[in-house]
Structures are given as C-alpha cells and as structure tokens.
C-alpha positions in Angstrom: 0.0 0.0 0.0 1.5 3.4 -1.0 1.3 6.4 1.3 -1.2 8.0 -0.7 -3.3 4.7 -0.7 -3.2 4.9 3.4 -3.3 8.3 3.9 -7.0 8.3 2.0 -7.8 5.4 4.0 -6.9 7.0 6.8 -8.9 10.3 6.1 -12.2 7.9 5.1 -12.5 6.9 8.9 -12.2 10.5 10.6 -15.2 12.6 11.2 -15.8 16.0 9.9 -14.3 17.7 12.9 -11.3 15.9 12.4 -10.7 16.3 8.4 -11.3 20.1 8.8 -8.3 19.9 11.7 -6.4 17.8 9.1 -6.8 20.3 6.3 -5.8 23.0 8.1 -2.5 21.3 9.8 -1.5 20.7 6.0 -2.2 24.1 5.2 0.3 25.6 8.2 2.8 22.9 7.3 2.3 24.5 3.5 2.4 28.2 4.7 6.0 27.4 6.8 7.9 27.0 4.2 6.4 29.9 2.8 7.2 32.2 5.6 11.0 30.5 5.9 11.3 31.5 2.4 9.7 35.0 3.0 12.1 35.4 5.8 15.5 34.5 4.0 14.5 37.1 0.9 14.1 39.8 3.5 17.9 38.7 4.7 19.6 41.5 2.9 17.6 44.2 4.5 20.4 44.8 7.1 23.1 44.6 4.8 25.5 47.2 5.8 24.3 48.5 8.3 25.7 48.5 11.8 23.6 46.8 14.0 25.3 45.5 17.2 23.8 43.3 19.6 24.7 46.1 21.8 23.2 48.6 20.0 19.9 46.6 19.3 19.9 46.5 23.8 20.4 50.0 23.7 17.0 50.8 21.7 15.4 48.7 23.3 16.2 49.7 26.8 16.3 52.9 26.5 14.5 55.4 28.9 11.4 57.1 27.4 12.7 61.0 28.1 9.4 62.7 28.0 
C-alpha cells in the first residue's frame, strides 16, 4: 500500500471535525515553508548596516525621556 493509498484510508474513517483539523495542519505545514522562504529574501535588509547586539539593547532599553 503506498502512502497516498493509506493516507486516504486513513482520512475515510475521521469525522468531519477531524478532516477540517487535518486540512488545516496541512495548510500551516504549507504556509511554513512559505514564511522560511519570506524570511530569508528579507535577509539583505540589514546589509551594511551596523547593527550590534549592543546597539539593538540600547534601543530597546532605553528610557522614554518625556
């Protein structure tokens, strides 16, 4: 039996509930790789620029000066 062969046999026995759980756990799975590859094209946004860990602590502790 191939995957595909038990993976419909599977998804035959589960109720409603379950397939729509099913369906959307493949379409997060889907939307992952989607975001990993979203995330690596915005990579070169910080090309030269100097951001430090330091400097990043800095910013975000900072004291608001009102």
């Amino acid at each position: 039996m191939s995957e595909e062969e038990a993976l419909l046999e599977q998804w035959r026995e589960l109720t409603p509930e379950k397939k729509q759980k099913v369906l959307e756990f493949v379409e997060n799975l889907k939307s992952e790789s989607d975001n990993e590859k979203d995330f690596f094209a915005l990579a070169g946004l910080w090309e030269n620029r100097n951001i430090t860990t330091e400097s990043l602590r800095q910013e975000a502790w900072r004291e608001n000066i009102q």
